[in-house]
C-alpha positions in Angstrom: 0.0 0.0 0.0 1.0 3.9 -0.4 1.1 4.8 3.0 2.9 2.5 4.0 6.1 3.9 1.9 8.5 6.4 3.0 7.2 9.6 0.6 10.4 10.5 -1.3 12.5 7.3 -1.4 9.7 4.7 -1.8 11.2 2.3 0.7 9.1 0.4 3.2 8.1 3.2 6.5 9.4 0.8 9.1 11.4 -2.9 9.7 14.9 -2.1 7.4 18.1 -4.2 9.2 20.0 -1.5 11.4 23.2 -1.3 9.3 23.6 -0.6 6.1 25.8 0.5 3.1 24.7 3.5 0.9 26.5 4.5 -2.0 26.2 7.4 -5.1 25.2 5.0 -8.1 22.2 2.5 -8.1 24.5 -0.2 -10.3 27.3 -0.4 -7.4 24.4 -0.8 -5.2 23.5 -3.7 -7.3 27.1 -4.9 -7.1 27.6 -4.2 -3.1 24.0 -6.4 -3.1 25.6 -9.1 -5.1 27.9 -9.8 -2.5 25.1 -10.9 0.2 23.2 -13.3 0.6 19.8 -13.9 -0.5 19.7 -10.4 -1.7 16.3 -9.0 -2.8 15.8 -5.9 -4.2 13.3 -3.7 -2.2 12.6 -0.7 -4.1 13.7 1.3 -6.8 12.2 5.0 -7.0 14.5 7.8 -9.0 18.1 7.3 -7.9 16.8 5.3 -4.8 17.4 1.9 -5.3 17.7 -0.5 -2.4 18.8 -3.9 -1.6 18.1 -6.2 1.6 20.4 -9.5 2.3 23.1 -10.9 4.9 26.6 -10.3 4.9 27.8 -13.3 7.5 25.2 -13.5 9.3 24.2 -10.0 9.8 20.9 -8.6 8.3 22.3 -5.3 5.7 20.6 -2.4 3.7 22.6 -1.4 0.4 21.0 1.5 -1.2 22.0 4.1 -3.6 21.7 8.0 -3.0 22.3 9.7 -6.2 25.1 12.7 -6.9 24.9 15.2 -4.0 24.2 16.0 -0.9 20.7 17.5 -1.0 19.2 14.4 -2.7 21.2 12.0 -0.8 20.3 13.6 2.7 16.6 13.0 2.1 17.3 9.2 1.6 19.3 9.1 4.9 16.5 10.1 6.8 14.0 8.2 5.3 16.5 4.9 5.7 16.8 6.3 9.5 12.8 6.5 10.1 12.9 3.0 8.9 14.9 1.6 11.4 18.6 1.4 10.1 20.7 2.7 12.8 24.3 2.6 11.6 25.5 3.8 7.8 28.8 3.7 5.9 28.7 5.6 2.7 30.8 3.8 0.5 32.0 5.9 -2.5 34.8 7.7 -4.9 36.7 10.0 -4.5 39.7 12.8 -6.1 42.9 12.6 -4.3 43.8 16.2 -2.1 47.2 15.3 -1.4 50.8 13.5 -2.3 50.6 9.6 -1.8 47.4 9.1 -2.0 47.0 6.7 -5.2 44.4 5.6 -7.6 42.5 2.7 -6.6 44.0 3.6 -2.3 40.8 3.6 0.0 40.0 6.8 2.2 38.9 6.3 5.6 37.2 9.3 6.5 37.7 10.9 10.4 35.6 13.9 9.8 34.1 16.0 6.5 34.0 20.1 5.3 30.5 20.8 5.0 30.7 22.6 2.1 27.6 20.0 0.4 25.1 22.9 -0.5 22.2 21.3 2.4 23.6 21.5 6.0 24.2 24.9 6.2 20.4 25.1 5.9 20.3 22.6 8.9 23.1 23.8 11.3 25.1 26.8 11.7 28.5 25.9 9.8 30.6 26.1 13.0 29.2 22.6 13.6 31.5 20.1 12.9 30.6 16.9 10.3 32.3 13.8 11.8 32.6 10.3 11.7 31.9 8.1 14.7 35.3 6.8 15.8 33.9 3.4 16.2 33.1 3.8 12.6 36.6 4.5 11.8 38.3 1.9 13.7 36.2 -0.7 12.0 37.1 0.3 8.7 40.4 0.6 9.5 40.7 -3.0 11.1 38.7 -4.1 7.7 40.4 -2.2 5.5 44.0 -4.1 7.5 42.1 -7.1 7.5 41.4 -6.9 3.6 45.1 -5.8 2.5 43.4 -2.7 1.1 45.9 0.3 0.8 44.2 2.6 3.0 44.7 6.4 4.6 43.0 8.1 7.6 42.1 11.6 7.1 39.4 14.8 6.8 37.4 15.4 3.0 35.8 17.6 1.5 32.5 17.8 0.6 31.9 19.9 -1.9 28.4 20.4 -4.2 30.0 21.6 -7.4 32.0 19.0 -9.1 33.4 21.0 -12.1 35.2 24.4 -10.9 33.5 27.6 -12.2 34.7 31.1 -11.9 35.5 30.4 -8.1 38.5 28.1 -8.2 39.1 25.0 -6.4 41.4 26.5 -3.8 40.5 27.5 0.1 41.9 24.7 1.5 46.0 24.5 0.9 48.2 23.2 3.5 45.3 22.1 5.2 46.4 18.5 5.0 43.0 17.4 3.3 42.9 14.0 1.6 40.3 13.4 -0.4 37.3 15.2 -2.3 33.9 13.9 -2.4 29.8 14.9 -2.9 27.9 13.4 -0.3 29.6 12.3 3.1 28.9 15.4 5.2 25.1 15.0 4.8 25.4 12.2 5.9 28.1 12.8 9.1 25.3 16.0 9.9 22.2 13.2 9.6 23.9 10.5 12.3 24.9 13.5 14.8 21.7 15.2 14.7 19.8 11.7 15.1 22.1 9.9 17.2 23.5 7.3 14.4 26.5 5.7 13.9 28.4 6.5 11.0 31.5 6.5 8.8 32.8 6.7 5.0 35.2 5.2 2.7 36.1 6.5 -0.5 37.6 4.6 -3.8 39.9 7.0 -5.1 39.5 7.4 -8.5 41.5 10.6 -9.7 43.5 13.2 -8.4 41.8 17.0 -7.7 44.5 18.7 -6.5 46.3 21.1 -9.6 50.0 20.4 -8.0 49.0 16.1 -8.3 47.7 15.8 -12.0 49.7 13.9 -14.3 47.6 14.2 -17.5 50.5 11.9 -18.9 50.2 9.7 -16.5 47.0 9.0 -15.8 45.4 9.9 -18.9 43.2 12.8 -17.3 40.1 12.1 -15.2 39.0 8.9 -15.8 37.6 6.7 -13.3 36.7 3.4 -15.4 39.8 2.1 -15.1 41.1 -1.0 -14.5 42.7 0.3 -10.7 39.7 2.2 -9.5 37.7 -0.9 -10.4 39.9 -3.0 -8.2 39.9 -0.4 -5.4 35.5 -0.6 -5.5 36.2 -4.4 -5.4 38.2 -4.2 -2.2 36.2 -1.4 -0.4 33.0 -2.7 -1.1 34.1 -6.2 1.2 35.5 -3.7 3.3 32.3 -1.7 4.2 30.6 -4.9 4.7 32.9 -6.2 6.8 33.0 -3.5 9.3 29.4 -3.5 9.6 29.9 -6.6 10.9 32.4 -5.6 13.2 30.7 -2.7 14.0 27.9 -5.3 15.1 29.5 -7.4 17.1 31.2 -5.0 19.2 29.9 -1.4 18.6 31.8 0.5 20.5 35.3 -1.1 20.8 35.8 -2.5 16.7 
């Protein structure tokens, strides 16, 4: 019946598992979902597509959020009126800083909240960060996994392409990757009491002083490394919801 759907996303109003993975593009939500078992697709409305299964035992939510935060916010709190209770946005990501290679997993600690929605929601001196639980566990996966990993802030930024206001504001800041969607989501679990964390595929490098157009080809994120790198983080966000789980505040 209608009503009992969550108005914007479409999914069910109540009984999703409590953890789940939510990432930007409804095929890599089909692909996380492939890794369950007994997946089964629960709805698909606009860029809203979600899966239900088991990762090892434990009951898991995949579902996909679109580019940006102001569409993806709206499906984090419709997934958090339905019951799930701990998120990891699993995504891509541009590289902010030496070292950081193509196909290397970020393991976000906190996020700039420069999406273009929380700023409507909380004054900006309000920080946009990870639970540490969240961050250990994906760490521990991510070791666990082999993954090359790094620790460190993003940013999240609306805009993807530069206009007349350059990509600058943030130099020597130590920043390490650049993403869409991860603040809205940080902003959603502190104002609602959730647990949550990111980890980003990096899949090209942002900052001027990094590109290699020789090297790399330009910005390409369909290669061969990037789609290793979603292979391995995608295991790892599963993983350290089961972690998270089993021992939710000491992974």
């Amino acid at each position: 019946m209608p009503h009992d759907l969550q108005p914007l996303t479409r999914i069910p109003r109540t009984g999703l598992p409590e953890h789940a993975v939510v990432v930007g593009d409804p095929a890599r939500a089909a692909a996380v979902a492939a890794l369950l078992d007994g997946a089964e697709e629960v709805s698909y409305h606009r860029e809203y597509r979600v899966f239900a299964g088991g990762w090892k035992g434990l009951p898991v939510v995949v579902a996909s959020h679109g580019i940006g935060g102001p569409g993806a916010i709206l499906l984090f709190q419709e997934m958090a009126d339905a019951g799930v209770r701990t998120f990891l946005r699993f995504g891509t990501a541009g590289a902010m800083r030496p070292g950081i290679g193509d196909g290397d997993l970020v393991i976000a600690q906190a996020a700039v909240r420069d999406d273009g929605v929380t700023a409507q929601l909380l004054p900006p001196e309000y920080p946009a960060v990870a639970s540490p639980e969240a961050v250990l566990a994906l760490e521990r996966a991510a070791r666990e996994a082999g993954a090359p990993h790094h620790r460190g802030i993003v940013w999240t930024r609306a805009a993807f392409q530069p206009g007349l206001i350059p990509l600058t504001g943030y130099e020597g800041a130590g920043l390490a990757a650049i993403e869409m969607e991860l603040s809205a989501l940080l902003i959603t679990a502190s104002l609602r009491g959730l647990v949550a964390g990111g980890v980003l595929v990096i899949d090209g490098v942002n900052a001027d002083e990094l590109a290699d157009d020789r090297a790399t080809g330009a910005y390409d994120p369909h290669r061969d490394v990037v789609a290793a790198g979603v292979e391995r983080g995608a295991v790892v966000s599963l993983e350290a919801l089961r972690l998270l789980a089993r021992h939710p505040a000491e992974s």
